[in-house]
Biopython code that builds the backbone (N, CA, C, O; Angstrom):
import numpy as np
from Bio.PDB.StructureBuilder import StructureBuilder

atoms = [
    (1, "UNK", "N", (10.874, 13.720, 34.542)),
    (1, "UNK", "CA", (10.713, 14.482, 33.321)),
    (1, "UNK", "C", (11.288, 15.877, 33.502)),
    (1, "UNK", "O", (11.487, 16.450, 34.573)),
    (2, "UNK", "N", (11.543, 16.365, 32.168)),
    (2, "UNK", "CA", (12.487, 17.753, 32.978)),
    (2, "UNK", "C", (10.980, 18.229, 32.172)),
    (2, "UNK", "O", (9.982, 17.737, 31.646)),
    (3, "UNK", "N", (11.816, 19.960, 32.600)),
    (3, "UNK", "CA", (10.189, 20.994, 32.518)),
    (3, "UNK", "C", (10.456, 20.825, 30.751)),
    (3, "UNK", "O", (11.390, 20.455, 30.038)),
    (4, "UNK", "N", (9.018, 21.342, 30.538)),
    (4, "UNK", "CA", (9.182, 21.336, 29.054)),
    (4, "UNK", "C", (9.064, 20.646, 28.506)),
    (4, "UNK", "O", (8.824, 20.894, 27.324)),
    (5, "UNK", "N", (9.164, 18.955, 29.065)),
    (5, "UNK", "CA", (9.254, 17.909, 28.105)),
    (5, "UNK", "C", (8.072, 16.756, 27.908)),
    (5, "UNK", "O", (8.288, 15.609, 27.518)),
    (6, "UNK", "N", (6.952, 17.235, 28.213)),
    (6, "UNK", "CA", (6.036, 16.962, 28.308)),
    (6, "UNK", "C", (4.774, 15.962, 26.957)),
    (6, "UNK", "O", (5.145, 15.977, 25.783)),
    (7, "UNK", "N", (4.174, 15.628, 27.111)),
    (7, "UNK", "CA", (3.313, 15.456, 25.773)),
    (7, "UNK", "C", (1.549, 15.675, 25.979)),
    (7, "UNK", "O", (0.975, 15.258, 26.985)),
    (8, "UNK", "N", (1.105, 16.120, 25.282)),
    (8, "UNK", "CA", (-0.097, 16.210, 24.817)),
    (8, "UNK", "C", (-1.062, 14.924, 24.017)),
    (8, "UNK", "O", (-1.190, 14.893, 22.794)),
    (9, "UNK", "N", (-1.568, 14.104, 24.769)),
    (9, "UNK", "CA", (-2.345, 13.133, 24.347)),
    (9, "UNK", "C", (-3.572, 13.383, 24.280)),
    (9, "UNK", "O", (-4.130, 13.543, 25.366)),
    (10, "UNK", "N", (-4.534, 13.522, 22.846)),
    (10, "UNK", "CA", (-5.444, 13.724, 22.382)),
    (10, "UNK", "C", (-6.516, 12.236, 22.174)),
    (10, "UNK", "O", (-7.741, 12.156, 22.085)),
    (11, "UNK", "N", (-5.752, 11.483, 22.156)),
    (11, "UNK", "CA", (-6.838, 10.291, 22.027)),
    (11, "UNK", "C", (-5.646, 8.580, 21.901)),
    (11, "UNK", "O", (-4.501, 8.635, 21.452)),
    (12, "UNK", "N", (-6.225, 7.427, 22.344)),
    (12, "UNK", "CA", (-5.056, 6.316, 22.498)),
    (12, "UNK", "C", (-6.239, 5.510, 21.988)),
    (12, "UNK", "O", (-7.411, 5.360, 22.334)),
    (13, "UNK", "N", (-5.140, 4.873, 20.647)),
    (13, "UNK", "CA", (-6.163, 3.140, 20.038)),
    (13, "UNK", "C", (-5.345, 2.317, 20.146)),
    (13, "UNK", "O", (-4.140, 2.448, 19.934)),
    (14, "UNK", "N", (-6.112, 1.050, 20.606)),
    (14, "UNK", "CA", (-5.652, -0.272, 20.586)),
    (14, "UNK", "C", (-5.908, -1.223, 20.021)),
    (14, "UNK", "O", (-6.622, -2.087, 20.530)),
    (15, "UNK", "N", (-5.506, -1.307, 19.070)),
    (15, "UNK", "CA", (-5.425, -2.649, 18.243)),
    (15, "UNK", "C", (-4.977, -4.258, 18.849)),
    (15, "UNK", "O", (-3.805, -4.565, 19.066)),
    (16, "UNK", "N", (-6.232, -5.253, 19.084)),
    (16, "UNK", "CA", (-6.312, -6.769, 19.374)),
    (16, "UNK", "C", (-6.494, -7.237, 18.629)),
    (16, "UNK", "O", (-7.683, -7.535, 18.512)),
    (17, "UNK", "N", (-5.532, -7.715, 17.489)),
    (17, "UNK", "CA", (-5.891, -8.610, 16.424)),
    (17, "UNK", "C", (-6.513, -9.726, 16.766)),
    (17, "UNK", "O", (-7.667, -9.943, 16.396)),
    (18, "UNK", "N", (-5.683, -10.738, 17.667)),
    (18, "UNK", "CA", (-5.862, -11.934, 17.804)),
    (18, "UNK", "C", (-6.821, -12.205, 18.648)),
    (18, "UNK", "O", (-6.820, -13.325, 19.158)),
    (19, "UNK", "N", (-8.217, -10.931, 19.114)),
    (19, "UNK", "CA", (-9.068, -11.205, 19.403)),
    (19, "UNK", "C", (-10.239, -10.214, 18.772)),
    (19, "UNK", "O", (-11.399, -10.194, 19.184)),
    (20, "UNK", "N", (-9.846, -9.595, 17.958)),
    (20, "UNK", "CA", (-10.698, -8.512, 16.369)),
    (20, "UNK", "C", (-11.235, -7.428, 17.384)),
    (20, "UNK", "O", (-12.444, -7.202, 17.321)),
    (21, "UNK", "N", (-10.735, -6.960, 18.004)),
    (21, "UNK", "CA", (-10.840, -5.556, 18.487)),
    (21, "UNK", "C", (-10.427, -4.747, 18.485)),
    (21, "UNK", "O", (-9.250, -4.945, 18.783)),
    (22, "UNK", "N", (-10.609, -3.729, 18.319)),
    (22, "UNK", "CA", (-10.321, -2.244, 18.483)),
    (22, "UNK", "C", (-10.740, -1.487, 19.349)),
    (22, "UNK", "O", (-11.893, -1.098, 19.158)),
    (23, "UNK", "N", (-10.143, -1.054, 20.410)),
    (23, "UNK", "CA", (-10.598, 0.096, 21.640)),
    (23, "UNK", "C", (-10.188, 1.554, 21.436)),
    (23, "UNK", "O", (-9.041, 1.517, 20.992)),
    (24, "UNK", "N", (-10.678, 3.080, 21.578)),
    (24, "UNK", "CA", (-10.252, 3.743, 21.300)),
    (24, "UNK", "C", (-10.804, 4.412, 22.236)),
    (24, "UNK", "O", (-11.934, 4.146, 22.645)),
    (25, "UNK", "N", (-9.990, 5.484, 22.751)),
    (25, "UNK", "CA", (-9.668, 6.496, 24.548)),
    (25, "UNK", "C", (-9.381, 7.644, 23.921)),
    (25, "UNK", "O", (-8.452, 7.977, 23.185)),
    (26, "UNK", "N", (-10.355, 8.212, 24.344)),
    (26, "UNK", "CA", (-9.948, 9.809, 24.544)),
    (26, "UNK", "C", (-9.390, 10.265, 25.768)),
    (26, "UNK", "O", (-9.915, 9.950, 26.836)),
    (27, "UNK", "N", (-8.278, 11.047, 25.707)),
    (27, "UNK", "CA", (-7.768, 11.139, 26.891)),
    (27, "UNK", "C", (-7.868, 13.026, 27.065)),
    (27, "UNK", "O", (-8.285, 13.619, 28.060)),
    (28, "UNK", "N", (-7.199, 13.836, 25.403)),
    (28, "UNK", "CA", (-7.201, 15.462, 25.937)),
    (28, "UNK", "C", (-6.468, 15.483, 27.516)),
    (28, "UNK", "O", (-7.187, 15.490, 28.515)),
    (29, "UNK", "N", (-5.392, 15.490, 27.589)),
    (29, "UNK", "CA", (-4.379, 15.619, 28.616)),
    (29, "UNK", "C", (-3.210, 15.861, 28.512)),
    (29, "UNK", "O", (-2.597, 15.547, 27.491)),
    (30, "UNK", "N", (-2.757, 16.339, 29.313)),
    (30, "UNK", "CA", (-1.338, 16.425, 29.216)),
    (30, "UNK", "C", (-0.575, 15.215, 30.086)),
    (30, "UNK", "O", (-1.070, 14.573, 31.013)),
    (31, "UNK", "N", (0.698, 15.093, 29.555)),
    (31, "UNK", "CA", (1.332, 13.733, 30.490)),
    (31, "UNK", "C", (2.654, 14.842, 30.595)),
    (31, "UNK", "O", (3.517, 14.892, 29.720)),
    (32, "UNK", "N", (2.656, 15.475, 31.478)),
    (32, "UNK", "CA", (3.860, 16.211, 32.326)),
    (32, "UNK", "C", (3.803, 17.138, 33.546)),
    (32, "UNK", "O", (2.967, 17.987, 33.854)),
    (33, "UNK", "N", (4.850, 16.764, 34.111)),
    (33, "UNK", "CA", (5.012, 17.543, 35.697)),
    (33, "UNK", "C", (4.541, 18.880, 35.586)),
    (33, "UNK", "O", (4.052, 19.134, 36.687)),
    (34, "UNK", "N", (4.401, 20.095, 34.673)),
    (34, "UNK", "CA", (4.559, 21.156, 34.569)),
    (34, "UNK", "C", (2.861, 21.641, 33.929)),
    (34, "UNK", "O", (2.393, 22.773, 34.051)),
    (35, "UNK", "N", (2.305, 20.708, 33.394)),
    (35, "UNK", "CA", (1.224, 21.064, 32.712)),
    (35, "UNK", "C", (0.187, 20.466, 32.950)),
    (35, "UNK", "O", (-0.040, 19.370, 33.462)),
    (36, "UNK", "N", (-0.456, 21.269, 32.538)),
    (36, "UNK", "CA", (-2.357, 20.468, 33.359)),
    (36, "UNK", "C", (-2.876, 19.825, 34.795)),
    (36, "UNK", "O", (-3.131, 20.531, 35.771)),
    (37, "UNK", "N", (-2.956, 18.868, 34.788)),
    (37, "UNK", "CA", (-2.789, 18.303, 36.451)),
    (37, "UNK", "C", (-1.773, 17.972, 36.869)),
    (37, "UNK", "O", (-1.836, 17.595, 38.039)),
    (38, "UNK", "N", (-0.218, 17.919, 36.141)),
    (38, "UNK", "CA", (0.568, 17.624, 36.828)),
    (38, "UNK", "C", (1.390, 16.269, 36.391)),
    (38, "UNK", "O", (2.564, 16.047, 36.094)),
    (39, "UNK", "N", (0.088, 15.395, 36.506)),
    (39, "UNK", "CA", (0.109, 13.841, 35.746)),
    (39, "UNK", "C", (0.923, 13.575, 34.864)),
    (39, "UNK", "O", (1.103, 14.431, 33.998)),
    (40, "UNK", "N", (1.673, 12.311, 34.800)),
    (40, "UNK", "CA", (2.707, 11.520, 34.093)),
    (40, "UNK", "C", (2.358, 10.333, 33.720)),
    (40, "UNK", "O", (3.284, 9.619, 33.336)),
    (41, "UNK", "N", (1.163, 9.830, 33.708)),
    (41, "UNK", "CA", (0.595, 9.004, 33.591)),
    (41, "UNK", "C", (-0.747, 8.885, 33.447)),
    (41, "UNK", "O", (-1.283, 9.555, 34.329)),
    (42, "UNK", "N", (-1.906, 8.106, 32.436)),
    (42, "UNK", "CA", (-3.103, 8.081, 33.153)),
    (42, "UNK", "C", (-3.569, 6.527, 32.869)),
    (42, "UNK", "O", (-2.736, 5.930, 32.187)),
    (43, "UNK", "N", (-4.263, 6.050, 33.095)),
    (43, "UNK", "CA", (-5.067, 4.807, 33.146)),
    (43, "UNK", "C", (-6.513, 4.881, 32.557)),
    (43, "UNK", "O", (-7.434, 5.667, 32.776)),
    (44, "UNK", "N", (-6.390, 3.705, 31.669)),
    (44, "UNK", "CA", (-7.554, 3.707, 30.705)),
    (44, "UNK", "C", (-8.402, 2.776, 31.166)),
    (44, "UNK", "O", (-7.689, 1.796, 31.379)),
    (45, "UNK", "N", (-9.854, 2.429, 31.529)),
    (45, "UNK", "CA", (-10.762, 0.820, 31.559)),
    (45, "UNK", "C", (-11.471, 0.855, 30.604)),
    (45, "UNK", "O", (-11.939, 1.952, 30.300)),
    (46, "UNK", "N", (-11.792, -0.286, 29.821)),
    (46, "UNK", "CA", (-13.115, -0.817, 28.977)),
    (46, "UNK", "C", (-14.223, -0.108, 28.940)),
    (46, "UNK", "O", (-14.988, -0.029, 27.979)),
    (47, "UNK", "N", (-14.324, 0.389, 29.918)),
    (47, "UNK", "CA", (-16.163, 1.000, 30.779)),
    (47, "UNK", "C", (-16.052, 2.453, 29.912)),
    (47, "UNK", "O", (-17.024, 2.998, 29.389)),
    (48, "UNK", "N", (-14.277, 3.105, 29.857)),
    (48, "UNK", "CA", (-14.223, 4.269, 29.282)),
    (48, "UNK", "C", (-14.271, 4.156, 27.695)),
    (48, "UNK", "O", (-14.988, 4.919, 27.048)),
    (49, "UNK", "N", (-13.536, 3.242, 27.126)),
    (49, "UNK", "CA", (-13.328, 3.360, 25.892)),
    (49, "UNK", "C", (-14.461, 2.715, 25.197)),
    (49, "UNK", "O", (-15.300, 1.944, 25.661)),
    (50, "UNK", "N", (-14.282, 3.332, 23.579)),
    (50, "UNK", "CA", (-14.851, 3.012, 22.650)),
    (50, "UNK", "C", (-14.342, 1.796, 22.017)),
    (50, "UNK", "O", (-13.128, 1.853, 21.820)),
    (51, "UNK", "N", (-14.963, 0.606, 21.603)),
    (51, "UNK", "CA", (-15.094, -0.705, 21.422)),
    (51, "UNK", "C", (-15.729, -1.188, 19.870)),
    (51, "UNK", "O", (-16.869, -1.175, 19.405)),
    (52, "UNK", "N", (-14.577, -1.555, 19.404)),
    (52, "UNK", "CA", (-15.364, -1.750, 17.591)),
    (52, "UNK", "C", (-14.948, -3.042, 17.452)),
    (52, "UNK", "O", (-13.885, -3.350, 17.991)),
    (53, "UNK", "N", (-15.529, -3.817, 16.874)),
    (53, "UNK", "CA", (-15.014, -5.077, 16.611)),
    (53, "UNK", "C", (-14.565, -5.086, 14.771)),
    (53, "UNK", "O", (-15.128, -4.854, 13.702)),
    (54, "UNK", "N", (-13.478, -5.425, 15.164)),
    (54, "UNK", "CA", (-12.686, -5.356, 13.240)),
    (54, "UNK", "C", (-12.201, -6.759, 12.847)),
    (54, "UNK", "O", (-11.593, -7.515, 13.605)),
    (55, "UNK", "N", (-12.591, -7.058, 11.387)),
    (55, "UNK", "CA", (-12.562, -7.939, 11.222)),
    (55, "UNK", "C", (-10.735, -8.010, 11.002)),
    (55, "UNK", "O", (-10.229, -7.081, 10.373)),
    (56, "UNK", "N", (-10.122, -8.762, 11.366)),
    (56, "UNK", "CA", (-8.858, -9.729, 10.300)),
    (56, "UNK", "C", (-9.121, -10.822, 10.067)),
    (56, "UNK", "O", (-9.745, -11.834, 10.385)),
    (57, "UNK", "N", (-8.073, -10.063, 9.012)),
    (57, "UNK", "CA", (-7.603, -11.343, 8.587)),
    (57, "UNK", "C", (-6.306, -12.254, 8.418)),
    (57, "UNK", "O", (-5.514, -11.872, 7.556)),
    (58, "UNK", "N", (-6.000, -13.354, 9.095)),
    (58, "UNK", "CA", (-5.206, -13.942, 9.292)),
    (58, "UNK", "C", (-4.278, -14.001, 7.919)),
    (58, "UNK", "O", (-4.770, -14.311, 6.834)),
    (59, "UNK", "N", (-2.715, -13.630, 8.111)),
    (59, "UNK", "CA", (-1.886, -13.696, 7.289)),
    (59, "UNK", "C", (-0.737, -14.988, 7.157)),
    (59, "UNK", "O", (-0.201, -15.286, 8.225)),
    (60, "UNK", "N", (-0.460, -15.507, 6.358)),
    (60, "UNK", "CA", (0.403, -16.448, 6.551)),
    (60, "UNK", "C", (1.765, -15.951, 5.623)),
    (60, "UNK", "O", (1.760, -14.987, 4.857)),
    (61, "UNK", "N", (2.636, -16.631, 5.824)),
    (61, "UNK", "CA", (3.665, -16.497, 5.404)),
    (61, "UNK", "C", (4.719, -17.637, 5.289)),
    (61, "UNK", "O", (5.121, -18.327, 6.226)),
    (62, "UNK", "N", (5.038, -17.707, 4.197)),
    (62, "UNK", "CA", (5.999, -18.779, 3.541)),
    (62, "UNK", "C", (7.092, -18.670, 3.336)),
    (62, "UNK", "O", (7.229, -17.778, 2.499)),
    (63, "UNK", "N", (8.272, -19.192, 3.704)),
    (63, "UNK", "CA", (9.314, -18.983, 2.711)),
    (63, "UNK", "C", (9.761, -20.588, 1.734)),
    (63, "UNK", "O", (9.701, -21.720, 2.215)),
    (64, "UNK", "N", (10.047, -20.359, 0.782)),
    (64, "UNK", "CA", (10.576, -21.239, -0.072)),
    (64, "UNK", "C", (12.267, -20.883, -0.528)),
    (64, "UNK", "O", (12.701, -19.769, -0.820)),
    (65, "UNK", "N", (12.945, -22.017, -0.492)),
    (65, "UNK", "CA", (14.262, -21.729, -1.222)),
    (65, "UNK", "C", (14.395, -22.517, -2.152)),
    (65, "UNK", "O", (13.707, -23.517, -2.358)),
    (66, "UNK", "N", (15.511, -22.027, -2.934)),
    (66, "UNK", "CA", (15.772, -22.466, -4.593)),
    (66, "UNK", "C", (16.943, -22.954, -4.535)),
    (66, "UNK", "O", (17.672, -22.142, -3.966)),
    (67, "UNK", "N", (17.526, -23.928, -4.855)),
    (67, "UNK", "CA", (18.849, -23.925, -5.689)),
    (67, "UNK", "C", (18.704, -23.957, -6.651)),
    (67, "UNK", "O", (17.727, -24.490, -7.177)),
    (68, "UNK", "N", (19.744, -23.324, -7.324)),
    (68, "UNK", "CA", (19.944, -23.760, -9.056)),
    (68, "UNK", "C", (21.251, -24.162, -9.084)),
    (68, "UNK", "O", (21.933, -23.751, -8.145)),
    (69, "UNK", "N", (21.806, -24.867, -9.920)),
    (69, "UNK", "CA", (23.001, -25.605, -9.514)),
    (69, "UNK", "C", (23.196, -25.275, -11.257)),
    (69, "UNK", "O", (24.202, -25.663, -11.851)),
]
sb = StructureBuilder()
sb.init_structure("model")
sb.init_model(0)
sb.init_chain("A")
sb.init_seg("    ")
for serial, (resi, resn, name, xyz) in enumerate(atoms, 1):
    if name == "N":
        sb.init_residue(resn, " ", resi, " ")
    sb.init_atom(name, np.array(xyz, "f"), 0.0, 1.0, " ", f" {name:<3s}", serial, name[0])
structure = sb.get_structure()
């Protein structure tokens, strides 16, 4: 990363449709060489995040074709 180019992560959600969850991480960090701890990375577990169960709903989709002659 060059200096300067850093980001500011305030919070990370994850959307599991295909198992109706929602996880949501607070992180308040910085992800760059130059700022805060340094860190370019961080790692999230279950144990940390917030856990909602959301309903979907399954979408389908069709296509149909026409001729008209």
């Amino acid at each position: 990363m060059l200096e300067g180019s850093g980001w500011f992560v305030k919070e990370v959600a994850v959307d599991m449709p295909t198992k109706g969850k929602h996880h949501f991480f607070k992180c308040d960090s910085w992800l760059a060489k130059d700022k805060g701890d340094g860190l370019t990375s961080r790692v999230f577990t279950l144990d940390e995040g917030e856990a909602s169960v959301v309903n979907y709903k399954p979408c389908e989709f069709g296509l149909m074709s026409l001729s008209v002659a």
